[in-house]
LUMBADO-873895 format. One record per residue: residue in three letters; x, y, z of N, C-alpha, C in turn. Coordinates in nm, 2 decimals. Atoms other than C-alpha are relative to their C-alpha. Layout:
BEGIN
> ALA:X:Y:Z:X:Y:Z:X:Y:Z
...
END
This chain:
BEGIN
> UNK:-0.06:-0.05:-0.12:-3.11:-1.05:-1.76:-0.11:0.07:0.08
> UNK:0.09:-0.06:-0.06:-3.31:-0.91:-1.47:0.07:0.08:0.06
> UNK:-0.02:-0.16:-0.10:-3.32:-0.58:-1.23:0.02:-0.04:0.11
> UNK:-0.02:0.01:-0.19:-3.21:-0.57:-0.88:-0.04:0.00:0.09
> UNK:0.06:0.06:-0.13:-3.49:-0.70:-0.74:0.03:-0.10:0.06
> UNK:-0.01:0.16:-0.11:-3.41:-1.04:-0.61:0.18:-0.02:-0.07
> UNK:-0.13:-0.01:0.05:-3.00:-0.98:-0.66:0.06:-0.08:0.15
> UNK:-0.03:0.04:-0.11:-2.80:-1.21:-0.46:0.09:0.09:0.12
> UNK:-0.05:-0.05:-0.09:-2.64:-1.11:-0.14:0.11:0.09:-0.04
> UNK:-0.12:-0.06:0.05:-2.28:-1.00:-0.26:-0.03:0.06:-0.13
> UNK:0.11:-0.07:0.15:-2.49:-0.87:-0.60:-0.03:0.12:0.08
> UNK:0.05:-0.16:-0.10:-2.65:-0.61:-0.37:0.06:0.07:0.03
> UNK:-0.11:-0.10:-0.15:-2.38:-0.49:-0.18:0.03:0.07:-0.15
> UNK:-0.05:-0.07:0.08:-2.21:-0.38:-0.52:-0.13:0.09:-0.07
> UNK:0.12:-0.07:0.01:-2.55:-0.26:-0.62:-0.02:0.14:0.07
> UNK:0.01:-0.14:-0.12:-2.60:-0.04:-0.29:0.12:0.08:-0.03
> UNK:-0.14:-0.07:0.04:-2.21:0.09:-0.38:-0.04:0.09:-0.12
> UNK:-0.01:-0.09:0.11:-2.28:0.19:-0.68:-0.11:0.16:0.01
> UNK:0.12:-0.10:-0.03:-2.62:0.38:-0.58:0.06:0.09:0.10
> UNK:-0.09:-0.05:-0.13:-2.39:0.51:-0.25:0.07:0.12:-0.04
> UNK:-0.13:-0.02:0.08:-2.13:0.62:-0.50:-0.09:0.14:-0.10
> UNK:0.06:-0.04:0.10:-2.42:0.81:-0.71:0.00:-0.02:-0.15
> UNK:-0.02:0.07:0.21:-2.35:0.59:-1.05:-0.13:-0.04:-0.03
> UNK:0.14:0.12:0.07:-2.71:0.45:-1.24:0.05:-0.08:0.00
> UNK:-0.01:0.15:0.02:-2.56:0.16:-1.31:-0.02:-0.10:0.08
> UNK:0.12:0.09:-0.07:-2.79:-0.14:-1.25:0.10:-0.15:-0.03
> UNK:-0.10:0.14:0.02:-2.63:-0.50:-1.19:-0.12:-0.05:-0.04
> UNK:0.05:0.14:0.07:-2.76:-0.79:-1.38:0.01:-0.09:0.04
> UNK:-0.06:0.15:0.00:-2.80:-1.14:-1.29:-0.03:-0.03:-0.12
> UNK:-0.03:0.08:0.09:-2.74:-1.35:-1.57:-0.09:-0.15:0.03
> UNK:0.02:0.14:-0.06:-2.92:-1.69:-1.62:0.04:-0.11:0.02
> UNK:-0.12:0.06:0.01:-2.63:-1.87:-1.64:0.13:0.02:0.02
> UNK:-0.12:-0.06:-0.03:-2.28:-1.83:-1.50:0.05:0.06:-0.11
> UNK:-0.06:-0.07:0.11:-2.07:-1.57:-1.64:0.14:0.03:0.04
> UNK:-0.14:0.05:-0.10:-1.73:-1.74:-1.43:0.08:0.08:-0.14
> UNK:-0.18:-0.02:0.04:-1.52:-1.71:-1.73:-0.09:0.15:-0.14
> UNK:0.08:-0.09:0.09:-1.55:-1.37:-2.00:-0.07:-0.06:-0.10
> UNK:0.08:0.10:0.12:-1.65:-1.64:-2.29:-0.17:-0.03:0.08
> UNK:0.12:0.06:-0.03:-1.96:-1.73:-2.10:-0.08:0.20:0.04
> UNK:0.06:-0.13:0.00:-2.04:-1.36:-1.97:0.00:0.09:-0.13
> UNK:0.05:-0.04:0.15:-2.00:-1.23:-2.36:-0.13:-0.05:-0.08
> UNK:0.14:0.12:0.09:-2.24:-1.52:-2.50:-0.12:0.08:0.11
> UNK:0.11:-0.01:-0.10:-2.45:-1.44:-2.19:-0.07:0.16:-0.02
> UNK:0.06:-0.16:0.02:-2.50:-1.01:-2.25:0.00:0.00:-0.16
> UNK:-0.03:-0.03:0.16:-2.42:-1.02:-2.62:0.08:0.11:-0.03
> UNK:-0.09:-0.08:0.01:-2.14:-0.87:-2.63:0.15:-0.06:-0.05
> UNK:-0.14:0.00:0.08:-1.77:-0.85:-2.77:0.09:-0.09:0.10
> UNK:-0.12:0.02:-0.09:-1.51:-1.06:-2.50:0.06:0.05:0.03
> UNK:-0.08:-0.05:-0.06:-1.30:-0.83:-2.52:-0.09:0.15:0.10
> UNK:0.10:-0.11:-0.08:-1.60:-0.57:-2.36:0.00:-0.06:0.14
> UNK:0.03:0.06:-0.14:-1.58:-0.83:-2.03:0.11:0.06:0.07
> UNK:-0.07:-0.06:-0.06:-1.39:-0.64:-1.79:0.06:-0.09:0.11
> UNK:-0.03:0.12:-0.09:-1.20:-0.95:-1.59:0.07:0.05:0.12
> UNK:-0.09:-0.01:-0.13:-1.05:-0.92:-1.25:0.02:-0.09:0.06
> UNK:-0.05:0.08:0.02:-0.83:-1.08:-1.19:0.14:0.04:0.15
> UNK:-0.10:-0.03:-0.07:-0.64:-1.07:-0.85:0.14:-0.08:0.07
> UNK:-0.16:0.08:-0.04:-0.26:-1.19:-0.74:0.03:0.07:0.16
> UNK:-0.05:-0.08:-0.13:-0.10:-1.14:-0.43:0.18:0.01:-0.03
> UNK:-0.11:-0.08:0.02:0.24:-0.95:-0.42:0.05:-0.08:0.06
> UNK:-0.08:0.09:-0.06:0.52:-1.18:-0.35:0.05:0.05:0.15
> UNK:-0.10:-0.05:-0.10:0.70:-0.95:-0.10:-0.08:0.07:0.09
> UNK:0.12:-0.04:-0.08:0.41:-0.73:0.05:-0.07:-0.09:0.05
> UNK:0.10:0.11:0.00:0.17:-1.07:0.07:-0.12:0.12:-0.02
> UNK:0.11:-0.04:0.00:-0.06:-0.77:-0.02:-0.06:-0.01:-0.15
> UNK:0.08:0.04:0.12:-0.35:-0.80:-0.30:0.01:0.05:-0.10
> UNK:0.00:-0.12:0.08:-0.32:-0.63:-0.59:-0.12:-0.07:-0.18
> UNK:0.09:0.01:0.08:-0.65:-0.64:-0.86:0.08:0.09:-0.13
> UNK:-0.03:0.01:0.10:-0.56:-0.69:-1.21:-0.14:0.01:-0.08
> UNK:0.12:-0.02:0.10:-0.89:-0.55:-1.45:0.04:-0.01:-0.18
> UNK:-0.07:0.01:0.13:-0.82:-0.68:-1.80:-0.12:-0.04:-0.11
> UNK:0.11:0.08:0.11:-1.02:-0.73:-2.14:-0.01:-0.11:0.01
> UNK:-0.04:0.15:-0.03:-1.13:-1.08:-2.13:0.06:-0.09:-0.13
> UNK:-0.09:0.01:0.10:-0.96:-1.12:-2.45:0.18:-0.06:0.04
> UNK:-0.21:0.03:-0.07:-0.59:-1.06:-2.29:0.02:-0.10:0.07
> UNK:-0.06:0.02:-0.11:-0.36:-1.24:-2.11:0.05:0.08:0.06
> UNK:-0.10:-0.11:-0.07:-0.18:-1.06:-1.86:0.13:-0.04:-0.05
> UNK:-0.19:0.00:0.03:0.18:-1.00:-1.92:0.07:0.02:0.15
> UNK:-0.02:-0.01:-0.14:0.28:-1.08:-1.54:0.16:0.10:0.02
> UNK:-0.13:-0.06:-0.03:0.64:-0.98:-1.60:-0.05:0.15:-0.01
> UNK:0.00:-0.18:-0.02:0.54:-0.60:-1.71:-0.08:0.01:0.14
> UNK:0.09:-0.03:-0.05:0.28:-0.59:-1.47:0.09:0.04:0.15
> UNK:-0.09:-0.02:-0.12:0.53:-0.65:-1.15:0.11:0.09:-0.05
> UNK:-0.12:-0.09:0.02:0.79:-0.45:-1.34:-0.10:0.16:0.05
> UNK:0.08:-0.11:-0.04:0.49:-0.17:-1.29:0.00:0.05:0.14
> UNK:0.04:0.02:-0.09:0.39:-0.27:-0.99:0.15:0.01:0.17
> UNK:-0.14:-0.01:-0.07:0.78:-0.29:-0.81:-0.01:-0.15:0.07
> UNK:0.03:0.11:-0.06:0.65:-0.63:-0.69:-0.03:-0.11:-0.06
> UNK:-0.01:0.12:0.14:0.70:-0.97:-0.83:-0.16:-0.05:0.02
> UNK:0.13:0.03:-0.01:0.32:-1.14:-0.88:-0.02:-0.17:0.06
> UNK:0.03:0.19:0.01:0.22:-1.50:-0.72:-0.17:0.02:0.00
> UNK:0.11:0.03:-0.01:-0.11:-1.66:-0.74:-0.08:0.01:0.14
> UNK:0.08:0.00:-0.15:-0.41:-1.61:-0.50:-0.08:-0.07:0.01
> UNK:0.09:0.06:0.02:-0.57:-1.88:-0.39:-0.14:0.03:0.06
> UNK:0.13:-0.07:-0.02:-0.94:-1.87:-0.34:-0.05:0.01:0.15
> UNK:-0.04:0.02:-0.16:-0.89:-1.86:0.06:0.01:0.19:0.01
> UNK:-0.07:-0.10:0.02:-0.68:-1.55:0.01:-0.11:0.14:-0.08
> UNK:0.08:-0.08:0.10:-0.93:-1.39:-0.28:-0.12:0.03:0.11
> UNK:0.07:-0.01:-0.10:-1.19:-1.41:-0.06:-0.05:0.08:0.14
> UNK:-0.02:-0.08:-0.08:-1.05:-1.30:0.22:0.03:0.20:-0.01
> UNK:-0.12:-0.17:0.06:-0.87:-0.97:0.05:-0.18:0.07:-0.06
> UNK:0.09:-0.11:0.12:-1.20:-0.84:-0.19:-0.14:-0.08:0.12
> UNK:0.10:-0.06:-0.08:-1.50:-1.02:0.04:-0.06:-0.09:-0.08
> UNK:0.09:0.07:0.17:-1.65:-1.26:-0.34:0.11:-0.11:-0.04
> UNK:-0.04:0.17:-0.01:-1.55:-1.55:-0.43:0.04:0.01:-0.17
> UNK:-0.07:-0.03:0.14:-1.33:-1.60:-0.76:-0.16:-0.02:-0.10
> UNK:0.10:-0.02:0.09:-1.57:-1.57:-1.07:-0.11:0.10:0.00
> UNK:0.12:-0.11:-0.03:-1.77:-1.28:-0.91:0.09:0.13:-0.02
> UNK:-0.06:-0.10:-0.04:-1.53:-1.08:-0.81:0.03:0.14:-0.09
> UNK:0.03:-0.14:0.04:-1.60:-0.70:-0.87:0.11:0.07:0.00
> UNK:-0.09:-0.09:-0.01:-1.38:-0.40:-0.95:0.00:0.11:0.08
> UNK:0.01:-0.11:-0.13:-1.51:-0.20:-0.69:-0.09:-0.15:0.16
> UNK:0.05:0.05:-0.12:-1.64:-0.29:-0.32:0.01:-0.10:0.09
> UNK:-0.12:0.15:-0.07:-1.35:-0.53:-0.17:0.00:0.08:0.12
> UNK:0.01:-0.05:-0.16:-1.34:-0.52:0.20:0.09:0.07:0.05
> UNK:-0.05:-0.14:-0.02:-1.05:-0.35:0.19:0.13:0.08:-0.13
> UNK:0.01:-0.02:0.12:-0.92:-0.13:-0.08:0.17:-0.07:-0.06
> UNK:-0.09:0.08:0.08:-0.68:-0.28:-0.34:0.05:0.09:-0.08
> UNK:-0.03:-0.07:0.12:-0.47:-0.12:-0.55:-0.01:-0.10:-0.16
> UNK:0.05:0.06:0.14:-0.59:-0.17:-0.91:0.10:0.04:-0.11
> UNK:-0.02:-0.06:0.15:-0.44:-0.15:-1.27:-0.10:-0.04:-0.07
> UNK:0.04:0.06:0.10:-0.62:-0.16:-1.56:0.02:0.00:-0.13
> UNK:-0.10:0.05:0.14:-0.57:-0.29:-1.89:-0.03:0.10:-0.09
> UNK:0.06:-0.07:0.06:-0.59:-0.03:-2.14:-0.06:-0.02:-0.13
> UNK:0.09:0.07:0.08:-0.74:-0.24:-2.39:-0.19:0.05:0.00
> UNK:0.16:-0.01:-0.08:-1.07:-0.14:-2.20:-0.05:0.10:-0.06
> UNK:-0.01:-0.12:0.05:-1.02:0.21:-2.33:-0.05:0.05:-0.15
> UNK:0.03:-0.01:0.15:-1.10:0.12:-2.65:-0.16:-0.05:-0.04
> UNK:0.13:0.04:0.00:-1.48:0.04:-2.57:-0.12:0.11:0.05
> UNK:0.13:-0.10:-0.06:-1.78:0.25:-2.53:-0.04:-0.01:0.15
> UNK:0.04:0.04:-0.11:-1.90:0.07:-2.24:0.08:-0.18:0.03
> UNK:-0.06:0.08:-0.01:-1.77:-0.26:-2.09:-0.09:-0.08:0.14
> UNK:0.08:0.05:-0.07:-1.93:-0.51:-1.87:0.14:-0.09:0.14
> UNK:-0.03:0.06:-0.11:-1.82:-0.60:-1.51:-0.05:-0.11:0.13
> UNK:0.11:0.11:-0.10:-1.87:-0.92:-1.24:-0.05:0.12:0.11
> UNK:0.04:-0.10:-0.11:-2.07:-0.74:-0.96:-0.04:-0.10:0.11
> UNK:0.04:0.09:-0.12:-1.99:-0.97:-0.67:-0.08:-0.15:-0.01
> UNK:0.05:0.11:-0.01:-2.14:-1.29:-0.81:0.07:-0.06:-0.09
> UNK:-0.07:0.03:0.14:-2.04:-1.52:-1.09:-0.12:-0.02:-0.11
> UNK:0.11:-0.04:0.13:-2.40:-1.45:-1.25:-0.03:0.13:-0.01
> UNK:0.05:-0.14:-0.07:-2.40:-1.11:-1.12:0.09:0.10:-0.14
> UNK:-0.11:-0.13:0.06:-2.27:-0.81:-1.39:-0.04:0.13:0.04
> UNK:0.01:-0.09:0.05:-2.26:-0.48:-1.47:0.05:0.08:-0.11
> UNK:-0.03:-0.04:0.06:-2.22:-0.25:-1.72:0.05:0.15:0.02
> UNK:-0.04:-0.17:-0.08:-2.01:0.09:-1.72:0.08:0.07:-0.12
> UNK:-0.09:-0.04:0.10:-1.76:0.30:-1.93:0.08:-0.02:0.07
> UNK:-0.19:0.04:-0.08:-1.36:0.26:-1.89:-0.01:0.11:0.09
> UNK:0.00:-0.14:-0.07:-1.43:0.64:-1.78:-0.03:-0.06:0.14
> UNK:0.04:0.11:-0.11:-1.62:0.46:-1.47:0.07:-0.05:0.05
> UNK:-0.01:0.14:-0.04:-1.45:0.19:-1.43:0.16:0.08:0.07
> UNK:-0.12:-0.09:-0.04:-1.11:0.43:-1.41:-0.03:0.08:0.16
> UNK:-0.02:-0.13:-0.11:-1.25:0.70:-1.12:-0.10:-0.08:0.10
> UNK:-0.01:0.09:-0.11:-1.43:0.41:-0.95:0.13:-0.08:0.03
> UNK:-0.12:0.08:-0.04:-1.12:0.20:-0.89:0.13:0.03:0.05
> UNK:-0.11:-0.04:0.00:-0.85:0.47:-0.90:0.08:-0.03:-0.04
> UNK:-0.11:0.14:0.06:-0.67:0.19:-1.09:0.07:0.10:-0.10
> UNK:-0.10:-0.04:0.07:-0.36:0.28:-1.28:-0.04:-0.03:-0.14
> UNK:0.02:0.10:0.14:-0.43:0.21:-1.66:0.12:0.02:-0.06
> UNK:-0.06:0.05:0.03:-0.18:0.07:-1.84:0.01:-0.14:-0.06
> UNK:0.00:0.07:0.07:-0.04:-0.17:-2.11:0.03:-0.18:0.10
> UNK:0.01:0.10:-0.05:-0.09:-0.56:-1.95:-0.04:-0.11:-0.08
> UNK:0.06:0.15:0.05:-0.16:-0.79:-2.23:0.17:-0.01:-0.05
> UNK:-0.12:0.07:0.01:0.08:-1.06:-2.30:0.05:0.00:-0.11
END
């Protein structure tokens, strides 16, 4: 993995955030996509369920976004998740994802969407020292604690595997 010298465009931005934000945490590119958690585990050496996935839906009735952060272990459990949420879940396609966070599905970060999202996250996460997140690319990571990953996002934690 390398330092955030030559980080791509949408890599940066979450980069400058975090530095903005006053976090150390240094994004990674990866030399090889890290689209799905299996490939970003193999790729850091790390556990699957340490991949921090986000994973966003759009709210049936709002049409607004709502970012789903989950071990990459889990499925989501969609039914709890809208029973949480007060809002049933549909799919977002990558038009929509794009539009709503700013990154393009397989990058997409848990902070620094164009405009803010309400998050949950899975508390699976909780059970890890540190945990690795996409940072705006789909070779792009970072690494952080749940603590982190919680008081950047403001995200709800809660139970979401299927």
């Amino acid at each position: 993995m390398n330092g955030s010298s030559a980080l791509k465009e949408s890599a940066q931005r979450v980069q400058s955030l975090l530095k903005e934000w006053g976090y150390p945490n240094q994004v990674a590119e990866l030399p090889d996509s890290a689209r799905t958690a299996q490939e970003a585990a193999d790729a850091i050496g790390c556990e699957v369920a340490q991949i921090a996935k986000s994973i966003i839906f759009r709210l049936r009735h709002s049409g607004e976004p709502l970012l789903v952060v989950a071990s990459g272990v889990n499925r989501i459990d969609e039914k709890a998740v809208s029973a949480l949420v007060g809002d049933k879940l549909a799919k977002a396609d990558a038009d929509f994802v794009r539009e709503r966070t700013g990154f393009v599905i397989g990058g997409v970060p848990p902070i620094g969407h164009a405009s803010p999202i309400r998050t949950v996250l899975d508390e699976d996460l909780f059970r890890y020292g540190t945990v690795w997140a996409a940072a705006g690319h789909p070779k792009a990571v970072f690494e952080l604690t749940p603590a982190q990953l919680a008081e950047m996002t403001q995200g709800q934690v809660a139970p979401v595997k299927a």
